[in-house]
mmCIF file of the N, C-alpha and C atoms, coordinates in Angstrom:
data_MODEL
# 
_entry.id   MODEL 
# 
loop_
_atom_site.group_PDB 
_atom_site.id 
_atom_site.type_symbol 
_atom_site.label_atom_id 
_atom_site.label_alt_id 
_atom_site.label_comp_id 
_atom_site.label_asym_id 
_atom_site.label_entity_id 
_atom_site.label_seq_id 
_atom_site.pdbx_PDB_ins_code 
_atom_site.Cartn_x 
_atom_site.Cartn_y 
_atom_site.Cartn_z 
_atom_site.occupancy 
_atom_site.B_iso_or_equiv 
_atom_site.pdbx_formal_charge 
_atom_site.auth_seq_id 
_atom_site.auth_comp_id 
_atom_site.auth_asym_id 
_atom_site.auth_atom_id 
_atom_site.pdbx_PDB_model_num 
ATOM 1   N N  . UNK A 1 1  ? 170.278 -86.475  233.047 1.00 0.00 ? 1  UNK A N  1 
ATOM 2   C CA . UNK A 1 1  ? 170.271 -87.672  233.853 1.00 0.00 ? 1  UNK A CA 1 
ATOM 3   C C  . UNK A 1 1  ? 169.063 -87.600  234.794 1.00 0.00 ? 1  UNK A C  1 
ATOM 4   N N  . UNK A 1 2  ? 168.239 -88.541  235.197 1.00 0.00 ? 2  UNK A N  1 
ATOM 5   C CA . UNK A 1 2  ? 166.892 -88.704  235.163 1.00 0.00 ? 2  UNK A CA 1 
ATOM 6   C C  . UNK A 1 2  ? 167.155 -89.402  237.164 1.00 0.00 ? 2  UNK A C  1 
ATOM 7   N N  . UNK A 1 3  ? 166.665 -88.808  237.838 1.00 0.00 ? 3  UNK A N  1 
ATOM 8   C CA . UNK A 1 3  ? 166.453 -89.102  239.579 1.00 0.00 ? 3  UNK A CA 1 
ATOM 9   C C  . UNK A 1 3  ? 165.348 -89.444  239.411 1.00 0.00 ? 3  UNK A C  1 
ATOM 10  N N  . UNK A 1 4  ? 165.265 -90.802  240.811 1.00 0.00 ? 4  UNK A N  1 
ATOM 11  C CA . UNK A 1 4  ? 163.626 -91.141  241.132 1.00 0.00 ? 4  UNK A CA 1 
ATOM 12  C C  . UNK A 1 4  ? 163.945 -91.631  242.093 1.00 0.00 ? 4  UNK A C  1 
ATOM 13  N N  . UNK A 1 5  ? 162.892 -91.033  243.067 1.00 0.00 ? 5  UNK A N  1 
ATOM 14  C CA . UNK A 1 5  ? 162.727 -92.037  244.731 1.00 0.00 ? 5  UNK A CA 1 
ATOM 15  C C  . UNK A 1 5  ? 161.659 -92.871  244.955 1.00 0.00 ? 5  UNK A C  1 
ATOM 16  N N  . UNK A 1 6  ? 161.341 -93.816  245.263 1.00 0.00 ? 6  UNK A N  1 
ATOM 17  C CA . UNK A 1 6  ? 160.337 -94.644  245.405 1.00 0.00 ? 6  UNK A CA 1 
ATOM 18  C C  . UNK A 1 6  ? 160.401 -94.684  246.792 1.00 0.00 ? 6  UNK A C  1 
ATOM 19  N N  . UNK A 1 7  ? 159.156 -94.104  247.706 1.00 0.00 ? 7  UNK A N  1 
ATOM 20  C CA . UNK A 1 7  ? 158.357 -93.828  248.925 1.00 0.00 ? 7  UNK A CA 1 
ATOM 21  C C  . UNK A 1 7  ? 157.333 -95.062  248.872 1.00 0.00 ? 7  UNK A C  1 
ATOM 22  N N  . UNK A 1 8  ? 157.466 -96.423  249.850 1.00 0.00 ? 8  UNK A N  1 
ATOM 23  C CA . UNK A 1 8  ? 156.854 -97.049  250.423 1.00 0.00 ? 8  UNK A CA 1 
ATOM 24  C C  . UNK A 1 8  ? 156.334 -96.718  251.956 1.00 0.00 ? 8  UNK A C  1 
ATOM 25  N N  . UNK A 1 9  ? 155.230 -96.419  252.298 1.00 0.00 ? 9  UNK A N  1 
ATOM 26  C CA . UNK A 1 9  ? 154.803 -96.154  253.499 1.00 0.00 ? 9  UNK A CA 1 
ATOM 27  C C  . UNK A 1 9  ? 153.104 -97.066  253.990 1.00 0.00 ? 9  UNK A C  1 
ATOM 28  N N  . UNK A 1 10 ? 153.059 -97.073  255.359 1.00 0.00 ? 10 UNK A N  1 
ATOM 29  C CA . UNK A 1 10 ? 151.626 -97.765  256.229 1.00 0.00 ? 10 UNK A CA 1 
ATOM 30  C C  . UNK A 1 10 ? 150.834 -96.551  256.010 1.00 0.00 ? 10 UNK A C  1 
ATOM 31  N N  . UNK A 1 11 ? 150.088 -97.227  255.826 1.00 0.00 ? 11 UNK A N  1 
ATOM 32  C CA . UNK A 1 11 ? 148.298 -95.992  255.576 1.00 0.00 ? 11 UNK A CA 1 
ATOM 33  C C  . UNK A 1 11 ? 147.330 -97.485  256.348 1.00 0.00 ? 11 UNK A C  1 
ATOM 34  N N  . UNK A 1 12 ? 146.614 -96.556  256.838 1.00 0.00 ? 12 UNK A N  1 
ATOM 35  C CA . UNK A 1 12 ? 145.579 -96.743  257.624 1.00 0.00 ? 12 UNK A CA 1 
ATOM 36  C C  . UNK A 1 12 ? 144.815 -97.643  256.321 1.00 0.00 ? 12 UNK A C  1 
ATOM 37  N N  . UNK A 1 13 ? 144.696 -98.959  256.845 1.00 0.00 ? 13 UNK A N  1 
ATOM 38  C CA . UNK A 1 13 ? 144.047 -99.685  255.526 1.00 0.00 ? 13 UNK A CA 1 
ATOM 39  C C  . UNK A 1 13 ? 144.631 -100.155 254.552 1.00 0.00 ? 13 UNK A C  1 
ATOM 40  N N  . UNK A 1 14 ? 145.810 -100.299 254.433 1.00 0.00 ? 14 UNK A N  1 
ATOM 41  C CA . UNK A 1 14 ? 146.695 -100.426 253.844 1.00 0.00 ? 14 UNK A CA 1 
ATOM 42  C C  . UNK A 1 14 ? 148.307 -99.884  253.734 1.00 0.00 ? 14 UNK A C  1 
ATOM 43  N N  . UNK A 1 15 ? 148.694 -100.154 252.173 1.00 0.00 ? 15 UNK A N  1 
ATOM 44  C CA . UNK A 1 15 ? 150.526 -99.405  252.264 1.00 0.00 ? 15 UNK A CA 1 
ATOM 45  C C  . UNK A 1 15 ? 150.166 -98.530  250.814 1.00 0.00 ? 15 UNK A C  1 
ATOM 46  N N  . UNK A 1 16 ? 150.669 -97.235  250.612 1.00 0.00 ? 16 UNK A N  1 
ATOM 47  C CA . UNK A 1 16 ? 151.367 -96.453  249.758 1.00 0.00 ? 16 UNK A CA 1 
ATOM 48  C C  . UNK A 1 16 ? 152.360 -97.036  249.098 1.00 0.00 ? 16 UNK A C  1 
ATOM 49  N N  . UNK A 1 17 ? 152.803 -96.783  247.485 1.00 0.00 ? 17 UNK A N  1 
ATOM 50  C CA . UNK A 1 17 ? 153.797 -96.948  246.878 1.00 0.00 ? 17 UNK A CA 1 
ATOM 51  C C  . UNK A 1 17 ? 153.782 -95.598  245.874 1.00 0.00 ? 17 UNK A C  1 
ATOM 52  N N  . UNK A 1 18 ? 154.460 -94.703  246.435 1.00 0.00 ? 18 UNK A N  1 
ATOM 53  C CA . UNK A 1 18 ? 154.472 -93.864  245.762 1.00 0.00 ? 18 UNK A CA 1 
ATOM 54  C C  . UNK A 1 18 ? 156.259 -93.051  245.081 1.00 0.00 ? 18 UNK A C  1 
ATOM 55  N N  . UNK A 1 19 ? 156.302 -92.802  243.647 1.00 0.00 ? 19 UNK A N  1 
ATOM 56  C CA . UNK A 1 19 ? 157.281 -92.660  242.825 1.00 0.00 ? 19 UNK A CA 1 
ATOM 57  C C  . UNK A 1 19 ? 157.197 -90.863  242.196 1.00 0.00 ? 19 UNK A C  1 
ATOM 58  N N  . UNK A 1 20 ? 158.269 -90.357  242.815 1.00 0.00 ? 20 UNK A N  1 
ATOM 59  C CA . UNK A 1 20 ? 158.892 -89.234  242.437 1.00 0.00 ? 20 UNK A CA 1 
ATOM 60  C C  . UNK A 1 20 ? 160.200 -89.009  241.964 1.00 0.00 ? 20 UNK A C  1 
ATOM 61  N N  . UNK A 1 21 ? 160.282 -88.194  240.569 1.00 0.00 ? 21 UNK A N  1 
ATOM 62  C CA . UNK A 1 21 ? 161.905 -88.197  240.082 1.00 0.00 ? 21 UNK A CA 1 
ATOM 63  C C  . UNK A 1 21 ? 161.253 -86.907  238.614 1.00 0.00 ? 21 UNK A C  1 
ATOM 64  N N  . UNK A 1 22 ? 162.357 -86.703  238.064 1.00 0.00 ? 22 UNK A N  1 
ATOM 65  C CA . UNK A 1 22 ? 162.559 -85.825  237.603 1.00 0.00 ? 22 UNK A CA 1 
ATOM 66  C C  . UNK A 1 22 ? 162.576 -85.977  236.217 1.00 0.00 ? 22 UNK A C  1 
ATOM 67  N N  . UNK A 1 23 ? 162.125 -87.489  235.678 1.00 0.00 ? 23 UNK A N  1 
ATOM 68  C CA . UNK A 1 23 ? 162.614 -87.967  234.543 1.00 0.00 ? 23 UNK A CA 1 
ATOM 69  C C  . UNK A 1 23 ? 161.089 -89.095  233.833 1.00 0.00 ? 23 UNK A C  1 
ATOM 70  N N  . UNK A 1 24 ? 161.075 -88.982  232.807 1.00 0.00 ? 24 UNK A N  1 
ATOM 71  C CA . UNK A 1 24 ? 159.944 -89.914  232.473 1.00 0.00 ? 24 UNK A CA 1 
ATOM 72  C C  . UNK A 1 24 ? 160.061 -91.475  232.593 1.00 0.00 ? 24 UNK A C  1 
ATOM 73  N N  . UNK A 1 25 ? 159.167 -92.190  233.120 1.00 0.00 ? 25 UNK A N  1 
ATOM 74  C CA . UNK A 1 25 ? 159.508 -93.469  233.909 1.00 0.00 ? 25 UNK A CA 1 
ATOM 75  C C  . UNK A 1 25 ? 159.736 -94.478  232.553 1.00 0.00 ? 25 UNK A C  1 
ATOM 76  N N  . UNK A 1 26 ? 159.055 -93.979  231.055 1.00 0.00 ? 26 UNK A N  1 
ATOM 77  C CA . UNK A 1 26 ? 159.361 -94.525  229.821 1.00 0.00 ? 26 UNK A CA 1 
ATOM 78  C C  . UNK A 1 26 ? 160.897 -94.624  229.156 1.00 0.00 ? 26 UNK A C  1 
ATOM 79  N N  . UNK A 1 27 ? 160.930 -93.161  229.213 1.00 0.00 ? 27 UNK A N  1 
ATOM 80  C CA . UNK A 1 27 ? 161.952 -93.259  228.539 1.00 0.00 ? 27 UNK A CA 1 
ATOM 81  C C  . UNK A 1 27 ? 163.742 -92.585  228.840 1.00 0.00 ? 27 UNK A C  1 
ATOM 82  N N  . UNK A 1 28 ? 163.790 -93.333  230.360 1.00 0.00 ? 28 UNK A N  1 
ATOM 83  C CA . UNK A 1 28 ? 165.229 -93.626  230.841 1.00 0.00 ? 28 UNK A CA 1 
ATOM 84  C C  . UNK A 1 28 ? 165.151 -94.486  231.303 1.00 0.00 ? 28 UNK A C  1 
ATOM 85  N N  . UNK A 1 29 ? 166.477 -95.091  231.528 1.00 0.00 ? 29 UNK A N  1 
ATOM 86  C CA . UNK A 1 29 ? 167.189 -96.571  231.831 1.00 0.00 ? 29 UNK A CA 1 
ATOM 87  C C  . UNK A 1 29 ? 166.766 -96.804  233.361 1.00 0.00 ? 29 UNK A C  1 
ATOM 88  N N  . UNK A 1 30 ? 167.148 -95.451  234.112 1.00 0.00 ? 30 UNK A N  1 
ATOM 89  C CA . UNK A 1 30 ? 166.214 -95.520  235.636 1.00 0.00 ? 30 UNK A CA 1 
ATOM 90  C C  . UNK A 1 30 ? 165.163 -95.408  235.904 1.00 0.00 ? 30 UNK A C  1 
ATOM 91  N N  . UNK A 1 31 ? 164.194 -94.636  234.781 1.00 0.00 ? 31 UNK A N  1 
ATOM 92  C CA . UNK A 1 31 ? 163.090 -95.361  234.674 1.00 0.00 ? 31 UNK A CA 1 
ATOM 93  C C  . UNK A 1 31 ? 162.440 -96.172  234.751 1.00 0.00 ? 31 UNK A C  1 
ATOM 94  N N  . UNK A 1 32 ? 162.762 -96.939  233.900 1.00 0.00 ? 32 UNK A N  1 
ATOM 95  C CA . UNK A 1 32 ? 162.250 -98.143  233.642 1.00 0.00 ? 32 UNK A CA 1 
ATOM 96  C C  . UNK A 1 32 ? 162.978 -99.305  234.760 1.00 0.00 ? 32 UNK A C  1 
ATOM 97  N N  . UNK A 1 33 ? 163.713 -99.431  234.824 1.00 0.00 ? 33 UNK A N  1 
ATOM 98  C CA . UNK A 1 33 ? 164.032 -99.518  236.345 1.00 0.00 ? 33 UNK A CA 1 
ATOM 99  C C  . UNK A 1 33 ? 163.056 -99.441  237.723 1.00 0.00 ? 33 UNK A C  1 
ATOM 100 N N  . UNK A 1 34 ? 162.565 -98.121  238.127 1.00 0.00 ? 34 UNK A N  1 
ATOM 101 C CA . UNK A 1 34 ? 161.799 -97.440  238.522 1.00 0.00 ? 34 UNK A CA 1 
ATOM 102 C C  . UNK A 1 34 ? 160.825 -98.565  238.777 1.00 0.00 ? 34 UNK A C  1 
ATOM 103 N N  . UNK A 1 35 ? 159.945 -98.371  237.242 1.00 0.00 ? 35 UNK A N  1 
ATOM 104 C CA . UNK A 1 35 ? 158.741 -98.826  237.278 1.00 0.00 ? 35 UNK A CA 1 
ATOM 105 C C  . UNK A 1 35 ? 158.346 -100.027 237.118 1.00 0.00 ? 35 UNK A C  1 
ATOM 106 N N  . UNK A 1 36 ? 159.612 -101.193 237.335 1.00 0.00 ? 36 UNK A N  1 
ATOM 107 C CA . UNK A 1 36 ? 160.063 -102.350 237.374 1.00 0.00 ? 36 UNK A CA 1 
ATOM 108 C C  . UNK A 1 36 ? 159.871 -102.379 238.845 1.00 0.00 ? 36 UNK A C  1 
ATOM 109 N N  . UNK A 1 37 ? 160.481 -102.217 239.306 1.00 0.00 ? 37 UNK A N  1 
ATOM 110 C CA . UNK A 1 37 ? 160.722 -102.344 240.960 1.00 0.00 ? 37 UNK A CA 1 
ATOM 111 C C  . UNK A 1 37 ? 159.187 -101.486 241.808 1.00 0.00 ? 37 UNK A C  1 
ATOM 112 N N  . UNK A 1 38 ? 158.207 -100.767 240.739 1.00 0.00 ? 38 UNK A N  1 
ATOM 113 C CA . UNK A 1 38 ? 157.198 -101.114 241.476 1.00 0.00 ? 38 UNK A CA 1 
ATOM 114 C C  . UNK A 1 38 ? 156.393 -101.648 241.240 1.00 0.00 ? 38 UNK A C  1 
ATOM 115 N N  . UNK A 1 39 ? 156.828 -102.116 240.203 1.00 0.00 ? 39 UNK A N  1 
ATOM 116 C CA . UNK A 1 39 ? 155.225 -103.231 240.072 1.00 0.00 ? 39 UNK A CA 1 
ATOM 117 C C  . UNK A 1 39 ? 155.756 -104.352 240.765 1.00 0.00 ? 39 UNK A C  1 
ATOM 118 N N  . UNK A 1 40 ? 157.199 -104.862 240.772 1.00 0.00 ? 40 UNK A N  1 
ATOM 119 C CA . UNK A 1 40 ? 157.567 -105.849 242.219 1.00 0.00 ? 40 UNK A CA 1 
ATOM 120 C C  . UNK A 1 40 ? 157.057 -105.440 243.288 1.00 0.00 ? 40 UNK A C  1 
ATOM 121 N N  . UNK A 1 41 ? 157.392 -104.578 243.523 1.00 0.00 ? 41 UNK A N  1 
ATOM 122 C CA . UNK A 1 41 ? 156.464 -104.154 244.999 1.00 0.00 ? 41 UNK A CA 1 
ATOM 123 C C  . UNK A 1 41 ? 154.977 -104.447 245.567 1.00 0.00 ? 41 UNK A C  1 
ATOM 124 N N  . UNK A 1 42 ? 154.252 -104.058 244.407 1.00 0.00 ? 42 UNK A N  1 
ATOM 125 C CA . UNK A 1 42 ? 152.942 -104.172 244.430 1.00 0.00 ? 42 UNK A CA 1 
ATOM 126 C C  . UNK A 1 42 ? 152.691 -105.663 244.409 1.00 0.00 ? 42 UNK A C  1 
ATOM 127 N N  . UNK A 1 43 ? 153.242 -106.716 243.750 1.00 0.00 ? 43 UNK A N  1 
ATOM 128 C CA . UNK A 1 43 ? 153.193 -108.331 244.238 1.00 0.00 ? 43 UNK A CA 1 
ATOM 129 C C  . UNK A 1 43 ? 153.364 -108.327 245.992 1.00 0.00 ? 43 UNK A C  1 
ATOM 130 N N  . UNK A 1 44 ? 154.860 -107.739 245.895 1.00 0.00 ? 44 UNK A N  1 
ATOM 131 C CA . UNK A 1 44 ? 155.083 -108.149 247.200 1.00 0.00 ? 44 UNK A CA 1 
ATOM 132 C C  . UNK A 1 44 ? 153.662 -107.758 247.962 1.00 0.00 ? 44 UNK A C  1 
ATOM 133 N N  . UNK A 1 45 ? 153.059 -106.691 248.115 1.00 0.00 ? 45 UNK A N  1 
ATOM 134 C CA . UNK A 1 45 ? 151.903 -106.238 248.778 1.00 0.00 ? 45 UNK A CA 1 
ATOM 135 C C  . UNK A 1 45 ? 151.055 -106.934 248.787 1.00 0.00 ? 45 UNK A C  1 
ATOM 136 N N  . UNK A 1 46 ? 150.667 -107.838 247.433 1.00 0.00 ? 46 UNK A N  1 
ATOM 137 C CA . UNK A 1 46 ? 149.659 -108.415 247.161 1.00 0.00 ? 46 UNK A CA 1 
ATOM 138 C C  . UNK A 1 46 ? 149.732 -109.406 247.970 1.00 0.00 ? 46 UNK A C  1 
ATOM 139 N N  . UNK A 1 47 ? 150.908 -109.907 247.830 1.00 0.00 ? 47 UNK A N  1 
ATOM 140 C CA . UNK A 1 47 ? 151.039 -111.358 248.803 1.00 0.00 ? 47 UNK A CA 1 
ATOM 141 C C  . UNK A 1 47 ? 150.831 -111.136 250.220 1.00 0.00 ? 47 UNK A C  1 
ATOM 142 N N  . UNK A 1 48 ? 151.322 -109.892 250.723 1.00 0.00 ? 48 UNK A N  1 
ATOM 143 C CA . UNK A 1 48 ? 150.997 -109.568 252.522 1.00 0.00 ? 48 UNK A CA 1 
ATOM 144 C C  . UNK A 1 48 ? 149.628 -109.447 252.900 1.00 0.00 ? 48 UNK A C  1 
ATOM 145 N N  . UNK A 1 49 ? 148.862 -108.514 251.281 1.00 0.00 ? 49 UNK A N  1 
ATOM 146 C CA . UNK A 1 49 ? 146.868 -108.686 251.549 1.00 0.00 ? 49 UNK A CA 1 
ATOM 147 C C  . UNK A 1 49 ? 146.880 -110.468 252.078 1.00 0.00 ? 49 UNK A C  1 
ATOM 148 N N  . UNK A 1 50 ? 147.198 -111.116 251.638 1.00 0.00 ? 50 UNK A N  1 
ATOM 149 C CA . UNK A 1 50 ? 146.413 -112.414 251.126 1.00 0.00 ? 50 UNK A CA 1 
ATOM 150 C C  . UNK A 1 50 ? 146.199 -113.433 252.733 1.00 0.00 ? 50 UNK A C  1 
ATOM 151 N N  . UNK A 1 51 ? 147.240 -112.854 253.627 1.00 0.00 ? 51 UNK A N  1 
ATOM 152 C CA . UNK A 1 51 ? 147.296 -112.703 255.056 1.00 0.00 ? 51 UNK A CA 1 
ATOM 153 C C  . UNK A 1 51 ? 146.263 -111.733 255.613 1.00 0.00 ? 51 UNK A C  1 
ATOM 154 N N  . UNK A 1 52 ? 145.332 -110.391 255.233 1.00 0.00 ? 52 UNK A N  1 
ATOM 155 C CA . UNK A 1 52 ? 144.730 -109.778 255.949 1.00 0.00 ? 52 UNK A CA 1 
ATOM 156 C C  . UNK A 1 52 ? 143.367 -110.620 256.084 1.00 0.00 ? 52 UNK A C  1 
ATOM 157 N N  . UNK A 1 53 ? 142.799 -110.229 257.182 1.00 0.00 ? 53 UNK A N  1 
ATOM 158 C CA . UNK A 1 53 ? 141.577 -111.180 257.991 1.00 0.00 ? 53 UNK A CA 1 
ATOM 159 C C  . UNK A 1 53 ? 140.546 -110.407 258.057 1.00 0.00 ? 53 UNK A C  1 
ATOM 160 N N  . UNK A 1 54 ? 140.730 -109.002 257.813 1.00 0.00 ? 54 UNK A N  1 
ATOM 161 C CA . UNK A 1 54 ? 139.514 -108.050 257.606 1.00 0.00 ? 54 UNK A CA 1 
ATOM 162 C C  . UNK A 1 54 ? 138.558 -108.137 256.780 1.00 0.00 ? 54 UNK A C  1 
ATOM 163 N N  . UNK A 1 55 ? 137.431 -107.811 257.496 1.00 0.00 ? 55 UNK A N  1 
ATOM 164 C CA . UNK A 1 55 ? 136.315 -108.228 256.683 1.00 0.00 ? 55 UNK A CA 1 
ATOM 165 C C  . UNK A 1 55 ? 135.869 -107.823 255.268 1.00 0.00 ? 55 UNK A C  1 
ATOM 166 N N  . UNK A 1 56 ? 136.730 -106.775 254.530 1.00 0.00 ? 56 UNK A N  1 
ATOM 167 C CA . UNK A 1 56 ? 136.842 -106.345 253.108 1.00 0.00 ? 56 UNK A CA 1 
ATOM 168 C C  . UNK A 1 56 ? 137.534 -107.300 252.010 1.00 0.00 ? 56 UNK A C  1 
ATOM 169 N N  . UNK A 1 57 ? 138.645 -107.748 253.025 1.00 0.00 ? 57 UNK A N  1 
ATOM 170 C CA . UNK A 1 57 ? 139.715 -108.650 252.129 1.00 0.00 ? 57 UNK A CA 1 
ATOM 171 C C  . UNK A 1 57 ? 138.772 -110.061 252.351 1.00 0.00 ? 57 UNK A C  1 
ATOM 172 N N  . UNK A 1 58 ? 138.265 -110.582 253.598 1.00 0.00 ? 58 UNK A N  1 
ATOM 173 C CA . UNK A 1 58 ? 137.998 -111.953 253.421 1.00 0.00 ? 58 UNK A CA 1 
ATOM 174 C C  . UNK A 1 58 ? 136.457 -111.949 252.077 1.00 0.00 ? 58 UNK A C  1 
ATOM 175 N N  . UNK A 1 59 ? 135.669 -110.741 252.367 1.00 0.00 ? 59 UNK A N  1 
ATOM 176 C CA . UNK A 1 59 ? 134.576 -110.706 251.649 1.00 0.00 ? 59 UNK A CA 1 
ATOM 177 C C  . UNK A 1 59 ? 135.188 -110.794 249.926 1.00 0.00 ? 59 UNK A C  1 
ATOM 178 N N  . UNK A 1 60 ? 136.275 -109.814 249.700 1.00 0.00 ? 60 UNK A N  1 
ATOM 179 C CA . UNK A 1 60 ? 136.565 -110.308 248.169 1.00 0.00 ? 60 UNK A CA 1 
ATOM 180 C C  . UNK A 1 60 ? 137.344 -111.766 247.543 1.00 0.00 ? 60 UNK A C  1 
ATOM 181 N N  . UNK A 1 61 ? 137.870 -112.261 248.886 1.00 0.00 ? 61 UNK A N  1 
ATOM 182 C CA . UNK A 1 61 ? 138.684 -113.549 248.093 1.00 0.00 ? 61 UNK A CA 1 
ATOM 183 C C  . UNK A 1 61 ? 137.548 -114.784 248.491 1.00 0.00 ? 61 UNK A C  1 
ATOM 184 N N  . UNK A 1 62 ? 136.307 -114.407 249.126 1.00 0.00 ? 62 UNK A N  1 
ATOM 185 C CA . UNK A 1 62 ? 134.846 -115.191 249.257 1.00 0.00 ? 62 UNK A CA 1 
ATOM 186 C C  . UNK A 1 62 ? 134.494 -114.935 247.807 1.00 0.00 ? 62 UNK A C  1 
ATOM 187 N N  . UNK A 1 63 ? 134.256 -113.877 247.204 1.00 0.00 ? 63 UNK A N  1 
ATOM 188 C CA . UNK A 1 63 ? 133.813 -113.413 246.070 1.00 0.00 ? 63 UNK A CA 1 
ATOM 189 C C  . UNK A 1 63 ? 134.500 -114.454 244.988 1.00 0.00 ? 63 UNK A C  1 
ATOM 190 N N  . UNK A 1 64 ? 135.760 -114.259 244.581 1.00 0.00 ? 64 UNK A N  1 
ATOM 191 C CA . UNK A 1 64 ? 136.454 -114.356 244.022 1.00 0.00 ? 64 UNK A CA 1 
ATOM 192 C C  . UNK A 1 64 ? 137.157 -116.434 243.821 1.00 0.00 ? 64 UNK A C  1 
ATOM 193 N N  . UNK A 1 65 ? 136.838 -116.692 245.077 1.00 0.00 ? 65 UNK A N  1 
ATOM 194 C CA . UNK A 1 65 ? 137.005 -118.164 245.027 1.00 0.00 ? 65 UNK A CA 1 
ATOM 195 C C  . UNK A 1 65 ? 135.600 -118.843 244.718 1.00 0.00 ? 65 UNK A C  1 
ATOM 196 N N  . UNK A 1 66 ? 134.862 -118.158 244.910 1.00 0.00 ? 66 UNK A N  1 
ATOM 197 C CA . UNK A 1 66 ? 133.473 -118.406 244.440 1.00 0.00 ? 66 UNK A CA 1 
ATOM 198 C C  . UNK A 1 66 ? 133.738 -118.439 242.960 1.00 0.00 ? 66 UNK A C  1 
ATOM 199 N N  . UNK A 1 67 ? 133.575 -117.513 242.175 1.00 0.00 ? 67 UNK A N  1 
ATOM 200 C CA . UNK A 1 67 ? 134.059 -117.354 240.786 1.00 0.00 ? 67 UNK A CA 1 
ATOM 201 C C  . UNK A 1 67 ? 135.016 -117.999 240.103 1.00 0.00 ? 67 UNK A C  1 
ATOM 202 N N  . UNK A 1 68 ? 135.980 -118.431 240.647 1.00 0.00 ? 68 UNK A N  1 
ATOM 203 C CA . UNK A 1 68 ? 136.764 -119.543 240.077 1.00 0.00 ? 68 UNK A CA 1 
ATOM 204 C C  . UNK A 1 68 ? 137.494 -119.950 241.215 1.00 0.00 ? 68 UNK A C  1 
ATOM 205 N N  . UNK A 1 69 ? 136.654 -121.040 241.997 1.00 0.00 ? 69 UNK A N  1 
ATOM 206 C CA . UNK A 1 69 ? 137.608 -122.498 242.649 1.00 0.00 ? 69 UNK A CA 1 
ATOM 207 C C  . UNK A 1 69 ? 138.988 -122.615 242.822 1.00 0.00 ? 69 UNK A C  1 
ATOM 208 N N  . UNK A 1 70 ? 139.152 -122.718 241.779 1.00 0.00 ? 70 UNK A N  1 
ATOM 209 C CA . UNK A 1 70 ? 140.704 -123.343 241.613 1.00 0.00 ? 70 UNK A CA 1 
ATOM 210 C C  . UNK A 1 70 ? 142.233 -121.835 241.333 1.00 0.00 ? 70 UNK A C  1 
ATOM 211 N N  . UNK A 1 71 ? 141.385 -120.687 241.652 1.00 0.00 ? 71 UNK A N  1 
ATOM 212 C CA . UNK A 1 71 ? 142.570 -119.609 241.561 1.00 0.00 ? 71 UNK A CA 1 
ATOM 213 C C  . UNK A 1 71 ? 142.220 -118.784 243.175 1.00 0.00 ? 71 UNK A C  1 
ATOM 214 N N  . UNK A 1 72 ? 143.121 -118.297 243.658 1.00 0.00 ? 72 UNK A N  1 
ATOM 215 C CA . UNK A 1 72 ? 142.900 -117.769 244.787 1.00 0.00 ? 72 UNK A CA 1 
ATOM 216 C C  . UNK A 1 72 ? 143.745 -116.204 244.695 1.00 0.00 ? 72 UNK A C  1 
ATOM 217 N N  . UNK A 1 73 ? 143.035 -115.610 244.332 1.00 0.00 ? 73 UNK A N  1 
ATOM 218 C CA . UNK A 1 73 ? 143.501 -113.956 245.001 1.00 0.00 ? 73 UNK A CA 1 
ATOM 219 C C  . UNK A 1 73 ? 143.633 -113.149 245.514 1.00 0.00 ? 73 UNK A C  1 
ATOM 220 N N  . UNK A 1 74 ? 144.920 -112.710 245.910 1.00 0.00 ? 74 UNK A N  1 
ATOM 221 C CA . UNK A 1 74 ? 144.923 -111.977 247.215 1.00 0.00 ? 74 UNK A CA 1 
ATOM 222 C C  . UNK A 1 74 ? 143.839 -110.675 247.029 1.00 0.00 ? 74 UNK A C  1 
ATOM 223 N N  . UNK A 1 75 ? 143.982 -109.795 247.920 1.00 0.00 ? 75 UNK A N  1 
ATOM 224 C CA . UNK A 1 75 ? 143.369 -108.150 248.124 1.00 0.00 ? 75 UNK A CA 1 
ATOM 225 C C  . UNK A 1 75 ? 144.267 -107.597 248.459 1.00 0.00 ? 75 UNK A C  1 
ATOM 226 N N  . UNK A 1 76 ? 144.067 -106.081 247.986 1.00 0.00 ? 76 UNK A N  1 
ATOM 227 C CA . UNK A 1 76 ? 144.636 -104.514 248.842 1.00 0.00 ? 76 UNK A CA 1 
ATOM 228 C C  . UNK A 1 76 ? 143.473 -104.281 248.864 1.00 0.00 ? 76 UNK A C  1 
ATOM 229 N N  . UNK A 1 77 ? 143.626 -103.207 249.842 1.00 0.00 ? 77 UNK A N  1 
ATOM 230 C CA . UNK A 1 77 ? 142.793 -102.478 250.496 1.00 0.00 ? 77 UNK A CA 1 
ATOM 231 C C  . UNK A 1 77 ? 142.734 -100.684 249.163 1.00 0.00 ? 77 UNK A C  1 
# 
């Protein structure tokens, strides 16, 4: 039977999503699970960049709305 903790934490510049367990994230049911719930995560993040005002994040979604108008993407850091 296959354990995993998923560690969300603040870093300077951003957030950590980091996944520890004992089991391959392929091939168990909590696995995959697992690695479901972080790639949700990583949206969720994406969407909180899309709020940052720093001059890294505004310089890439300058970049990036430049390049296509009509799509807008957030940043991480």
């Amino acid at each position: 039977m296959a354990k995993h903790t998923i560690t969300v934490s603040d870093m300077e510049g951003g957030i950590s999503i980091r996944v520890e367990g004992d089991g391959a994230l392929e091939s168990t049911a909590s696995g995959r699970v697992v690695k479901t719930l972080v790639e949700v995560a990583g949206r969720v993040v994406a969407l909180q960049a899309s709020d940052c005002n720093c001059p890294k994040c505004q310089a890439r979604r300058g970049a990036e709305g430049q390049a296509n108008p009509a799509e807008s993407k957030p940043t991480l850091h």
